[in-house]
One Martini backbone bead per residue (centre of mass of N, CA, C, O) as a GRO file, in nm:
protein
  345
    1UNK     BB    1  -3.759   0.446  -0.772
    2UNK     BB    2  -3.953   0.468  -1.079
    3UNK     BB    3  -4.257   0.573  -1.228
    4UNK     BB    4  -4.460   0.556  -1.551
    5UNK     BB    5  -4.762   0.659  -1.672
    6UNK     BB    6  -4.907   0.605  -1.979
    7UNK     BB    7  -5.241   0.715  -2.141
    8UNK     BB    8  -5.300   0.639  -2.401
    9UNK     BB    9  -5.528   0.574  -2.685
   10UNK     BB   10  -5.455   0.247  -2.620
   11UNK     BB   11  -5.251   0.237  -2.379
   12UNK     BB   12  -5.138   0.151  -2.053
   13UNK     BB   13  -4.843   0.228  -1.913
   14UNK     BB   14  -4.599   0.091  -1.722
   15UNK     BB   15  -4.292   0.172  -1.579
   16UNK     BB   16  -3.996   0.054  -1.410
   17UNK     BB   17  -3.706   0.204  -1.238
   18UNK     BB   18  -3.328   0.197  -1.165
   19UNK     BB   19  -3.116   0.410  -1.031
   20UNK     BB   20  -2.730   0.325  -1.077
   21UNK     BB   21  -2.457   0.491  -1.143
   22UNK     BB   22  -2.623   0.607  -1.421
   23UNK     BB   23  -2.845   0.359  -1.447
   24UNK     BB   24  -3.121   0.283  -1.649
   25UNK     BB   25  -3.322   0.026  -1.531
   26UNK     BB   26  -3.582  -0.150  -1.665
   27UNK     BB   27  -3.797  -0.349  -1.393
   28UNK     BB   28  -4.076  -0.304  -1.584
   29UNK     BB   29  -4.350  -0.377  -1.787
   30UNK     BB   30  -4.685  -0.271  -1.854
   31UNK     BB   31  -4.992  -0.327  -1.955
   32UNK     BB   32  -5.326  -0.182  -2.152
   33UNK     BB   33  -5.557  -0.239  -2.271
   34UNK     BB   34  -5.838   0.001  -2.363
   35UNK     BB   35  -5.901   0.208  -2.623
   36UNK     BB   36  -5.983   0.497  -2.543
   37UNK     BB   37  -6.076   0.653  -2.794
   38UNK     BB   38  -6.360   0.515  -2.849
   39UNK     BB   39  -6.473   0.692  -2.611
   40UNK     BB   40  -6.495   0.889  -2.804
   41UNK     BB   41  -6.820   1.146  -2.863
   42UNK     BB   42  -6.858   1.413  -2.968
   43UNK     BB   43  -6.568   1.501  -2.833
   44UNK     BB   44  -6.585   1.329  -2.593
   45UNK     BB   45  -6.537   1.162  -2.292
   46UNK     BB   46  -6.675   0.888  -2.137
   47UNK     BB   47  -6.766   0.768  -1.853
   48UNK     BB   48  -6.688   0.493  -1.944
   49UNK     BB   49  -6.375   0.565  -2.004
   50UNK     BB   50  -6.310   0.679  -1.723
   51UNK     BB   51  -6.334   0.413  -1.595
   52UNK     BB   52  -6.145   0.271  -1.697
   53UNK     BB   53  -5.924   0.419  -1.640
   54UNK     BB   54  -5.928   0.450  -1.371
   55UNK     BB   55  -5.903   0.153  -1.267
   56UNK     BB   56  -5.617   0.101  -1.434
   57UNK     BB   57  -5.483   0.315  -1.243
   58UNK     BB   58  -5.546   0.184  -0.954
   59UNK     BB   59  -5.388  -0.101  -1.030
   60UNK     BB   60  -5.126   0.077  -1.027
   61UNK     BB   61  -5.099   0.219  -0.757
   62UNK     BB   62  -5.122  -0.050  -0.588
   63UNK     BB   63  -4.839  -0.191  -0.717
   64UNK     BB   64  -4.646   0.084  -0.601
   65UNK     BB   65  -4.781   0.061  -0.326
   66UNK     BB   66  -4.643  -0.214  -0.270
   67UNK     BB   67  -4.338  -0.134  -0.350
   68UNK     BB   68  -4.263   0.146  -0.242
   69UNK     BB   69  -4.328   0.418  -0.456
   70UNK     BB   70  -4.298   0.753  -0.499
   71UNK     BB   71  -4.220   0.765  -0.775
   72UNK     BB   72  -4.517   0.909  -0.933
   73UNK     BB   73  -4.646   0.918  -1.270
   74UNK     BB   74  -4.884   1.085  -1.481
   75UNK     BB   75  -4.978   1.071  -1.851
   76UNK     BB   76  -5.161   1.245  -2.137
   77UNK     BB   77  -5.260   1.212  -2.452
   78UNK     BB   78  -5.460   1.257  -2.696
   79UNK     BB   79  -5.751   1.146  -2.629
   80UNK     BB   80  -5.753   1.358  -2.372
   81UNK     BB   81  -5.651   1.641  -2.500
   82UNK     BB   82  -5.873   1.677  -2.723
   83UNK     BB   83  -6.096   1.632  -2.520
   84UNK     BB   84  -6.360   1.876  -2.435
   85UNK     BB   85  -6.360   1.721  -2.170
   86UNK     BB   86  -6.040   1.773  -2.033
   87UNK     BB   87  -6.072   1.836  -1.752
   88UNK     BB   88  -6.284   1.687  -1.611
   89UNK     BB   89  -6.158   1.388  -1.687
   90UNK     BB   90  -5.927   1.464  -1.494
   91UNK     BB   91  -6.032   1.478  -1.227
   92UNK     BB   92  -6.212   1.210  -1.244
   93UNK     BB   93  -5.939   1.054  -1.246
   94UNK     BB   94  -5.800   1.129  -1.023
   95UNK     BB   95  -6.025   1.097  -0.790
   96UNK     BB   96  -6.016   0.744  -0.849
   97UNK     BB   97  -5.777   0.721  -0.857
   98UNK     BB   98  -5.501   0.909  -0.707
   99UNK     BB   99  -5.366   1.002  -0.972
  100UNK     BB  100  -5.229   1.231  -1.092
  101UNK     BB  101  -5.264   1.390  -1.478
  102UNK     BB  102  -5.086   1.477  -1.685
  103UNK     BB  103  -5.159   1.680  -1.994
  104UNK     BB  104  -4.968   1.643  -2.306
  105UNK     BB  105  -4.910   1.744  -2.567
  106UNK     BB  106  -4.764   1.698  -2.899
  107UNK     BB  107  -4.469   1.849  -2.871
  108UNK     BB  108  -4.392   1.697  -2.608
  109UNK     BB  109  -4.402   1.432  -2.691
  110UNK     BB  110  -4.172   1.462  -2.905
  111UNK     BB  111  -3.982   1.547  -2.723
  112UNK     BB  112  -3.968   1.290  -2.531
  113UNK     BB  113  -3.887   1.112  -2.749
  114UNK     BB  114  -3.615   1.213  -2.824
  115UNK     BB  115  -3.484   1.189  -2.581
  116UNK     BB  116  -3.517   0.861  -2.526
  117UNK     BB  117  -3.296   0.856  -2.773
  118UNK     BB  118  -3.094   1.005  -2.700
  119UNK     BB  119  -3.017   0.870  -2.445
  120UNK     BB  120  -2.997   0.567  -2.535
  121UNK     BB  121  -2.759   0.685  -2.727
  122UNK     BB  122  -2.402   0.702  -2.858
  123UNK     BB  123  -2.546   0.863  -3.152
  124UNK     BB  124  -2.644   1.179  -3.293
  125UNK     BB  125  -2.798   1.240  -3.620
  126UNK     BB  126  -2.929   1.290  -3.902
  127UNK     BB  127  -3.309   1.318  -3.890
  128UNK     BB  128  -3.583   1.086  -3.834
  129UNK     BB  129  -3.896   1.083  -3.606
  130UNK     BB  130  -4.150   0.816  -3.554
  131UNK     BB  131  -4.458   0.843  -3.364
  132UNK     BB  132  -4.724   0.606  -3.402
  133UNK     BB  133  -5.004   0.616  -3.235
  134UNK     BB  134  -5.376   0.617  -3.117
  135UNK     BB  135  -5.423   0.942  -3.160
  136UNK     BB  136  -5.125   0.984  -3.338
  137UNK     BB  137  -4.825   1.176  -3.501
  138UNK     BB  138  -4.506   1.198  -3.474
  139UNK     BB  139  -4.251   1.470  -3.602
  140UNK     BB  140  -3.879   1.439  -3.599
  141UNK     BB  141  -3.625   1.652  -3.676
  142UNK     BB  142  -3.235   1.604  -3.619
  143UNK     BB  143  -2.972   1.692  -3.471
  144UNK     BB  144  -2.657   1.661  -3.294
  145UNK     BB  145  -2.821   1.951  -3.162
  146UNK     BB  146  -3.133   1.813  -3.206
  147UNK     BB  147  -3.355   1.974  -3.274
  148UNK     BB  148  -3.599   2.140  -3.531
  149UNK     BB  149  -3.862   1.974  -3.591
  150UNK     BB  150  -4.232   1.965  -3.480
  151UNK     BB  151  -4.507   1.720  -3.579
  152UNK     BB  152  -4.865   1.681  -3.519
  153UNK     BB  153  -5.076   1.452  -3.599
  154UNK     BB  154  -5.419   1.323  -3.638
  155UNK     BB  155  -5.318   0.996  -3.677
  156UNK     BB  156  -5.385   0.726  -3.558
  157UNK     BB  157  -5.425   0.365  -3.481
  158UNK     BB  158  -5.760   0.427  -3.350
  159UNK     BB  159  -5.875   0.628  -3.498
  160UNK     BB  160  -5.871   0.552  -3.782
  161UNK     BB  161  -5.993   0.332  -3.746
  162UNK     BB  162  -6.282   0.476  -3.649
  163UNK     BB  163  -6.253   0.665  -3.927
  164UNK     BB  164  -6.213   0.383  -4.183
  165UNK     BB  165  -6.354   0.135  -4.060
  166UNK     BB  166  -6.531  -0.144  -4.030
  167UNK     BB  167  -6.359  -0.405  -4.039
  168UNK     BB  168  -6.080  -0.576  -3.904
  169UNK     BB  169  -5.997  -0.502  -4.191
  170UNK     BB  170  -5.896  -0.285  -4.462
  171UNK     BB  171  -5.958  -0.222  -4.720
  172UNK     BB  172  -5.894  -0.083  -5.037
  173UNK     BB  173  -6.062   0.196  -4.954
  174UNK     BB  174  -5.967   0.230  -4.664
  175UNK     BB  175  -5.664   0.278  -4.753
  176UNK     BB  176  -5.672   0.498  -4.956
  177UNK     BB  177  -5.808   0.713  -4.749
  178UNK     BB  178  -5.558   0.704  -4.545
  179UNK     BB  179  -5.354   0.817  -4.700
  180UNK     BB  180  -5.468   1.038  -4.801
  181UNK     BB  181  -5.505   1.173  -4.515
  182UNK     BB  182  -5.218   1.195  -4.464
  183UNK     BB  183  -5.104   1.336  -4.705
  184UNK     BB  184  -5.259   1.604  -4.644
  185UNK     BB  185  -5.106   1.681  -4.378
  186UNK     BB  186  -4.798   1.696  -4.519
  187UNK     BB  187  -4.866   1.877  -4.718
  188UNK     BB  188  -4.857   2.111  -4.432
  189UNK     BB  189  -4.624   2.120  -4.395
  190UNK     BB  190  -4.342   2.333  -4.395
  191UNK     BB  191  -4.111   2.481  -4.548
  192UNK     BB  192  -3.913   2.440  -4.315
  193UNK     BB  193  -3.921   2.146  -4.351
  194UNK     BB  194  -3.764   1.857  -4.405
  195UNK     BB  195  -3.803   1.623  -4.631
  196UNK     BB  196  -3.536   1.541  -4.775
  197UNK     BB  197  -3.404   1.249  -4.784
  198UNK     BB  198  -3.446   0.948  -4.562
  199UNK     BB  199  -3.281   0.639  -4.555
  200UNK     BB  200  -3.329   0.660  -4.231
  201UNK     BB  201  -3.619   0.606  -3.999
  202UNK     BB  202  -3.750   0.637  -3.623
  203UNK     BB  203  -3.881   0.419  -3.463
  204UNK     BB  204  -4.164   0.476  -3.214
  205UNK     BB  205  -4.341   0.265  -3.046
  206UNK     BB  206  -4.621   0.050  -3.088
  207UNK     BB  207  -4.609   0.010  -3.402
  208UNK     BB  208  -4.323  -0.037  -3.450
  209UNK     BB  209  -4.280  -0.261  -3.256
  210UNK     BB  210  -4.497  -0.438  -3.402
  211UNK     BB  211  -4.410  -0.461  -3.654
  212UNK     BB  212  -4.128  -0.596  -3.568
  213UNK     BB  213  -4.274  -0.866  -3.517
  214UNK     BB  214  -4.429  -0.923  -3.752
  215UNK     BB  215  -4.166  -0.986  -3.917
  216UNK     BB  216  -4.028  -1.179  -3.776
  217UNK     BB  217  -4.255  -1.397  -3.815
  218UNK     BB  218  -4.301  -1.378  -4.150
  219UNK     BB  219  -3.987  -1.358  -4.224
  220UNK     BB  220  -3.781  -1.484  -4.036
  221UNK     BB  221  -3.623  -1.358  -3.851
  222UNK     BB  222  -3.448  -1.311  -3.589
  223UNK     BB  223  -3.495  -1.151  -3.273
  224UNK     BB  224  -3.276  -0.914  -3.297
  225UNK     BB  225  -3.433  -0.744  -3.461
  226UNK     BB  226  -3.470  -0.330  -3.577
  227UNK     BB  227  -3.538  -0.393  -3.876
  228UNK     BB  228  -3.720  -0.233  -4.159
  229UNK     BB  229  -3.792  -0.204  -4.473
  230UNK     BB  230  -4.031  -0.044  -4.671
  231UNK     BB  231  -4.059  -0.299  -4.891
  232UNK     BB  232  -4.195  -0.487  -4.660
  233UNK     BB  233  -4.373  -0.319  -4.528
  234UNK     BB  234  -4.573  -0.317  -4.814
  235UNK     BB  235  -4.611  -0.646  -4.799
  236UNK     BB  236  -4.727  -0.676  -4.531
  237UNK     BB  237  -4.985  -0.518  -4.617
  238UNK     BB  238  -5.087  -0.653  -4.891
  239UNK     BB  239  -5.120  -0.931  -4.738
  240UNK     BB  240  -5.378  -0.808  -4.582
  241UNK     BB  241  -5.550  -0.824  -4.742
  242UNK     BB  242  -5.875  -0.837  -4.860
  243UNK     BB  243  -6.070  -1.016  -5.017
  244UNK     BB  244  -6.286  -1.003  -5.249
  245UNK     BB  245  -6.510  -1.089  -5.044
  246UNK     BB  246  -6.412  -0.946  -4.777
  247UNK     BB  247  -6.226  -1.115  -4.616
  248UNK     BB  248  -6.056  -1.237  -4.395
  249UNK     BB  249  -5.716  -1.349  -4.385
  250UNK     BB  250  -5.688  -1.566  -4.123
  251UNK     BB  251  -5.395  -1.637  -4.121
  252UNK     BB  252  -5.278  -1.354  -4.072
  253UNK     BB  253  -5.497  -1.323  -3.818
  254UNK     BB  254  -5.313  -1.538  -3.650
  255UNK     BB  255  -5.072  -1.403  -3.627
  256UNK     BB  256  -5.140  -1.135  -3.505
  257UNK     BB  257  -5.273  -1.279  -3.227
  258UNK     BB  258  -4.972  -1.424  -3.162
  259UNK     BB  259  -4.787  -1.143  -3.149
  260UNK     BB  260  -5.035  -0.879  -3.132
  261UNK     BB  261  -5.327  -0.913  -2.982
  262UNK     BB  262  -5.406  -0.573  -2.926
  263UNK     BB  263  -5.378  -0.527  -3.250
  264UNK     BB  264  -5.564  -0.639  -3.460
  265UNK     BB  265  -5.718  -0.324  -3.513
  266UNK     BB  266  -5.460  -0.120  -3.550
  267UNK     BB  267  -5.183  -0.213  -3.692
  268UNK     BB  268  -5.288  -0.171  -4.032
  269UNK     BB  269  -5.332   0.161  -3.959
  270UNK     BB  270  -5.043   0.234  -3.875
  271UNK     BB  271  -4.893   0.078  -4.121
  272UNK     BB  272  -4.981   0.293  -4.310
  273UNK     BB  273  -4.910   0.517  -4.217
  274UNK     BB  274  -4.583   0.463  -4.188
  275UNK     BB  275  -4.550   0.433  -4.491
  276UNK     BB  276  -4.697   0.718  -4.557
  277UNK     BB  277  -4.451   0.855  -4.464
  278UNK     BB  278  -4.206   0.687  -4.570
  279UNK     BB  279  -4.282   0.754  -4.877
  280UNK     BB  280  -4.241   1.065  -4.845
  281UNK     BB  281  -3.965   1.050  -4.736
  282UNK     BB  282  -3.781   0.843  -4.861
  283UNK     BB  283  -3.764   0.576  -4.731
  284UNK     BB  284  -3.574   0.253  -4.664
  285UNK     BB  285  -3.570   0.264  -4.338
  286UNK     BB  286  -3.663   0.102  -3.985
  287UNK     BB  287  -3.581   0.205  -3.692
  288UNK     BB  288  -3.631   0.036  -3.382
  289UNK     BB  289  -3.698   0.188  -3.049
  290UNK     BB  290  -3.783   0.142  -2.745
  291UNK     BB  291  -3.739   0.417  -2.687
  292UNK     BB  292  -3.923   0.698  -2.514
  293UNK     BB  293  -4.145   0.897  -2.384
  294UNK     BB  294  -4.100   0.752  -2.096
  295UNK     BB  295  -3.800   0.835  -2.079
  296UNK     BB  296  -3.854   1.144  -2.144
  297UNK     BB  297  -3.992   1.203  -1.901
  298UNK     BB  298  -3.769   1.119  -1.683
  299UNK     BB  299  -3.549   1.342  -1.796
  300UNK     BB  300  -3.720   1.566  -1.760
  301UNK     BB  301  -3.963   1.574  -1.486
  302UNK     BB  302  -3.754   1.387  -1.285
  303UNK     BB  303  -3.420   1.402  -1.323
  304UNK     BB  304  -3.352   1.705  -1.428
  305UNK     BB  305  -3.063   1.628  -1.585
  306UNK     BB  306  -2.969   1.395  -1.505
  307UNK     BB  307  -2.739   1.152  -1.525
  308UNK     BB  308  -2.780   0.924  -1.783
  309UNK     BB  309  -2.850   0.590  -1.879
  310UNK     BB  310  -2.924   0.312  -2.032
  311UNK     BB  311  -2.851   0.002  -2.028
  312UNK     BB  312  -2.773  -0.299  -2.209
  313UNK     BB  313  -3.065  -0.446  -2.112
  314UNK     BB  314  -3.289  -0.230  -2.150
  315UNK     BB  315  -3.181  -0.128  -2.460
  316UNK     BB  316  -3.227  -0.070  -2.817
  317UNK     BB  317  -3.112   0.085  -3.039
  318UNK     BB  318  -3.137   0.312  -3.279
  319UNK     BB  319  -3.114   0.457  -3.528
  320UNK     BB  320  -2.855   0.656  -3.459
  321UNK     BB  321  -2.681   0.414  -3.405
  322UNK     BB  322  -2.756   0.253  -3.739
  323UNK     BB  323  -2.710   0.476  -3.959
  324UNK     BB  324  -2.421   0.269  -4.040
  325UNK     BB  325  -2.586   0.006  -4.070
  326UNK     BB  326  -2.634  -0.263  -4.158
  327UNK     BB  327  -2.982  -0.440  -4.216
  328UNK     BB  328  -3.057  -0.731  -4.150
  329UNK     BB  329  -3.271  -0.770  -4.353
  330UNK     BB  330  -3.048  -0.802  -4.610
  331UNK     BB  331  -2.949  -1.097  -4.533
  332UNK     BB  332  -3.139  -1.267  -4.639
  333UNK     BB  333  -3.266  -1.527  -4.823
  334UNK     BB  334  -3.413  -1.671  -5.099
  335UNK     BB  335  -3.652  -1.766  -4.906
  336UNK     BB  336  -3.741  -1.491  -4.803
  337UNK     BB  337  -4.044  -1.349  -4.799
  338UNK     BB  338  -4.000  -1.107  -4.941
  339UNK     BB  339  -4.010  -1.241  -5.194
  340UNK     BB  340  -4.204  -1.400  -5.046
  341UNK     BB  341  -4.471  -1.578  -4.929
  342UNK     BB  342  -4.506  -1.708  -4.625
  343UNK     BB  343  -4.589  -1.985  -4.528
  344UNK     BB  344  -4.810  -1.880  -4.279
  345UNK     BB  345  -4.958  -1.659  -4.525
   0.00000   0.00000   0.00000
C-alpha cells in the first residue's frame, strides 16, 4: 500500500492506496482542516502554524505506521513554497512529525493535477483544468496529447479569505474586489495561452468538490451528481450574498455548515473565484473530478510511470471523459432551484 499526505493551505490530507493488478483503489482518505494559510504573517509562517501542522503529521505518520505502510510520502503546496521561511519552516516539520516534507512548486502542482485525472479518464480530449486550492489556483490547458500552458494564479480560497473579507461571508464589495483581483491576474496571462472558449473546464480539488456537494443540496440534485452549469454556480454565489444589513443570511449558513463544515469561511470566496475564472474563459459547465493532484503525485514520483488505473469504485469521471455527455444538471425539472430559490435557502 501507498501513503499519500497533501499539506495543503487549508487543509492536511492523507489518501492510502493498494495497487493490485494495475488497479489502483484508494482505500483511506482522511482530512483535517489546519487553515495553514491563516498562519502566515508578514510572509512567514508562525510557529504556531508550524507546530500545528507538525503535529496533524505526527498523527498522520502514527496511523500509516499502525497500518505497517512504508511507501509513506508527503508534500506541500502554495502556504508553505509562499512562506519566506520556507526551508526553516520544513526542517522543523520534518524534525517534529517524523516526516520528510517534499514542497512542489504552483507548475509542478497543476502538472499533477493533471496527470491525476489523466490517470483517471479513459479519455482525454482538448480543454481546460481549474484547480482553486486554499492558497493559489491552477489553471492548465491541455490536449489529447497532453499539457500545453500551466499557469499559478496567486489567489485561493483562504488566502483571499484573509485578504478581502471581514465577516463570515464576504459583502458586495468584497466580491467585487476578489473578482477584480483574480480578473487582474488572468489578464497577465500569456499571449499564446489559450483563452477558449471552453464549454466545459474540469474542476479539481476541495472548492470544486466542496461546490458540487453544495449544489446537491440546494439544487436537490442527484447524489451522483457531477457536473454543474456555470449560470447555477452564479445563483448560487447570488444566494449567499449578505443582507442589506449586512448580516449573514442565517438559513443558506445552515446549508454551508450541514454539507461542507470545515469550509465555511473559505467556499464562497473558491467559488468567486471558480466562477470568475469560468467566465473569463466562456465556460457553460464545470465537470468535477475527485482524482487530482494527490494521484498525480503518487503516479509521478512514487509508481514512475508504473501502468495503473484507478478502480471504478475509486474515481468519478472527469470532464474529460463527460465533455460529450449531457449535464445531469440540465435535466432538472421546472420545480428546480436553479430557476428559482430552493425551499431551504
Amino acid at each position: 500500500m501507498y501513503a499519500i499526505i497533501d499539506v495543503g493551505s487549508n487543509t492536511v490530507r492523507l489518501n492510502i492506496y493498494r495497487l493490485e493488478y494495475g488497479q489502483l483503489t484508494q482505500v483511506l482518505n482522511r482530512k483535517e482542516a489546519v487553515g495553514l494559510s491563516s498562519y502566515v504573517k508578514n510572509g512567514n509562517l508562525m510557529p504556531s502554524g508550524i507546530r500545528r501542522v507538525s503535529n496533524v503529521l505526527r498523527e498522520c505518520k502514527a496511523l500509516v505506521d499502525d497500518l505497517q505502510i512504508e511507501n509513506v510520502h508527503a508534500f506541500a503546496t502554495a502556504a508553505i513554497r509562499n512562506a519566506r521561511n520556507c526551508d526553516e519552516a520544513v526542517k522543523e516539520i520534518s524534525r517534529i512529525s517524523g516526516l520528510k516534507l517534499q514542497v512542489i512548486s504552483g507548475e509542478t502542482e497543476a502538472e499533477l493535477d493533471f496527470l491525476g485525472v489523466f490517470h483517471a479518464a479513459d479519455h482525454v480530449a482538448n480543454g481546460l483544468l481549474v484547480d482553486v486550492g486554499g492558497g493559489s489556483a491552477e489553471l492548465v490547458t491541455y490536449t489529447g496529447e497532453g499539457m500545453s500552458h500551466v499557469v499559478d494564479l496567486p489567489y485561493g480560497s483562504l488566502n483571499t479569505y484573509d485578504s478581502f473579507v471581514e465577516n463570515i461571508l464576504p459583502t458586495k464589495k468584497e466580491r467585487k474586489a476578489i473578482r477584480e483581483a483574480v480578473l487582474r491576474e488572468l489578464e497577465k496571462l500569456p499571449e499564446d495561452f489559450d483563452k477558449g472558449p471552453y464549454p466545459m473546464i474540469c474542476g479539481v480539488g476541495g472548492t470544486a468538490r466542496a461546490m458540487n456537494k453544495l449544489a446537491i443540496e440546494m439544487f436537490r440534485l442527484p447524489a451522483e451528481t457531477s457536473s454543474i452549469r456555470v449560470s447555477d454556480l452564479g445563483k448560487m454565489i447570488k444566494l449567499m450574498e449578505n443582507t442589506k444589513k449586512g448580516s449573514v443570511p442565517t438559513d443558506i449558513l445552515d446549508i454551508i455548515v450541514r454539507v461542507v463544515p470545515f469550509r465555511v469561511r473559505t467556499l464562497l470566496p473558491g467559488m468567486i473565484i471558480l466562477h470568475t475564472i469560468a467566465k473569463f474563459f466562456r465556460c457553460e459547465n464545470i465537470e468535477v473530478t475527485e482524482a487530482g493532484v494527490r494521484e498525480g503525485y503518487l503516479y509521478k514520483y512514487v509508481l514512475n510511470g508504473q501502468p495503473a488505473k484507478r478502480s471504478r469504485k475509486s474515481r468519478s469521471a472527469s470532464g474529460a471523459q463527460r465533455a460529450k455527455r449531457k449535464s445531469p444538471v440540465r435535466k432538472r425539472g421546472p420545480k428546480a432551484a436553479a430557476e428559482s430559490a430552493p425551499e431551504n435557502a
